[in-house]
C-alpha positions in Angstrom: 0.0 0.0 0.0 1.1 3.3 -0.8 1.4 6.8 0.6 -1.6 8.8 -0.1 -0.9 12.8 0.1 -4.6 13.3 0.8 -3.9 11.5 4.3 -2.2 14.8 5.5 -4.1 17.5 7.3 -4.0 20.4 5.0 -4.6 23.9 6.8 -7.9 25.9 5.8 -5.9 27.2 2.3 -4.8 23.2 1.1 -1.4 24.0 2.7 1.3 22.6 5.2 4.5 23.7 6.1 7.7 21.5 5.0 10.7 21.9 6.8 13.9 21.1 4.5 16.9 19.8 6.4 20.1 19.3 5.1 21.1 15.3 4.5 24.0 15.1 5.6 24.5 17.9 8.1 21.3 17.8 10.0 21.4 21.6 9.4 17.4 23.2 8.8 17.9 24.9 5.6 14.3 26.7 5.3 11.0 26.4 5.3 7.5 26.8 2.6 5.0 25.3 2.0 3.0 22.4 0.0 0.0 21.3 -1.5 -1.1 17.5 -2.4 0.3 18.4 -5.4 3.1 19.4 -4.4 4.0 16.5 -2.2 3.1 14.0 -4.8 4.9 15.5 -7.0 8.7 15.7 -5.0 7.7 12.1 -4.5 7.3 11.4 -8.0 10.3 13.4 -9.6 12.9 13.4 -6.4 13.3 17.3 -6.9 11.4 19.0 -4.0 8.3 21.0 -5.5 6.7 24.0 -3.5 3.6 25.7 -3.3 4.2 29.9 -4.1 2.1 31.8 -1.6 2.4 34.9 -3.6 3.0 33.8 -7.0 -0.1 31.0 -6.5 2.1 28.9 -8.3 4.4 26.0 -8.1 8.2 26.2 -7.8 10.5 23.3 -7.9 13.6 24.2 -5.6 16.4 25.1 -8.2 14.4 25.2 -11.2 16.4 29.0 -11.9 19.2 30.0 -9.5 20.7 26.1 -9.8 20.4 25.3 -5.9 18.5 22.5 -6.4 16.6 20.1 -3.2 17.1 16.4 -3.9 14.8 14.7 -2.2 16.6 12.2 0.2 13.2 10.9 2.9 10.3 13.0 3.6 8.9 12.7 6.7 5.9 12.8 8.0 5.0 14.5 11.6 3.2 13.2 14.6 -0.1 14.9 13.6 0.4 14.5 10.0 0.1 18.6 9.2 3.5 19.4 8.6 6.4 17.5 6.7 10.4 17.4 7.4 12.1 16.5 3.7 16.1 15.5 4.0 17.2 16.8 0.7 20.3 17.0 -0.7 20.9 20.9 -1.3 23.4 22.2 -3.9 24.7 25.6 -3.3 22.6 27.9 -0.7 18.9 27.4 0.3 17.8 31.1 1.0 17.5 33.5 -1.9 19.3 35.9 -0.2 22.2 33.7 -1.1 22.9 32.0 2.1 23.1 28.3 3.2 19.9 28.8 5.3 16.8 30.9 5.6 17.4 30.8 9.8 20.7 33.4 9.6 19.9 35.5 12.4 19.8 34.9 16.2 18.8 36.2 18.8 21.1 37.1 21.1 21.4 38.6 24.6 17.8 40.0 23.6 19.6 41.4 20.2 19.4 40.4 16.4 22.6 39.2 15.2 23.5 37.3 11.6 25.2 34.8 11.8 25.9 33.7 8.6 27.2 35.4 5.3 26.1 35.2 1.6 27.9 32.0 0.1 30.1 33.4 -2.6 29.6 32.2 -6.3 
């Protein structure tokens, strides 16, 4: 029997949040969101496939800056409304050019980044 994306408890707009983590690392890389569509179709294709908020649109990971999301294992959580995908990233996850979307910390009660733009 196989996985079903329609099992998954979609939020009031079709939606859940996926958390991509980096393979090898264990470092989390960023988070968007998917549809049913979405999830079956990183299953079917092994590249990670989102759901645009504002561009109400699909986006496969990579598809025009090169950073491309293999998918490695997607996981499914405890209540089954959000997903954790192990990927495989090439070059940076965030569009501003950085290995991950999470690049600032709060520190001491202060905003601090702690990471740079990888350069390319």
């Amino acid at each position: 029997m196989g996985f079903d994306p329609a099992t998954l408890k979609f939020n009031d707009d079709g939606l859940l949040p996926a958390i991509a983590q980096d393979n090898a690392t264990g470092e989390v890389l960023m988070l968007a969101w998917m549809n049913a569509a979405a999830v079956a179709r990183t299953l079917e294709t092994g590249r990670v496939t989102y759901w645009s908020r504002s561009r109400q649109c699909y986006w496969v990971k990579g598809e025009t800056s090169g950073h491309v999301q293999t998918l490695v294992e997607m996981r499914v959580d405890c209540d089954r409304d959000c997903l954790l995908l192990q990927v495989e990233q090439t070059g940076p996850a965030c569009h501003t050019g950085r290995r991950s979307c999470f690049y600032t910390a709060i520190r001491d009660g202060a905003e601090m980044e702690i990471s740079v733009p990888v350069a390319g």
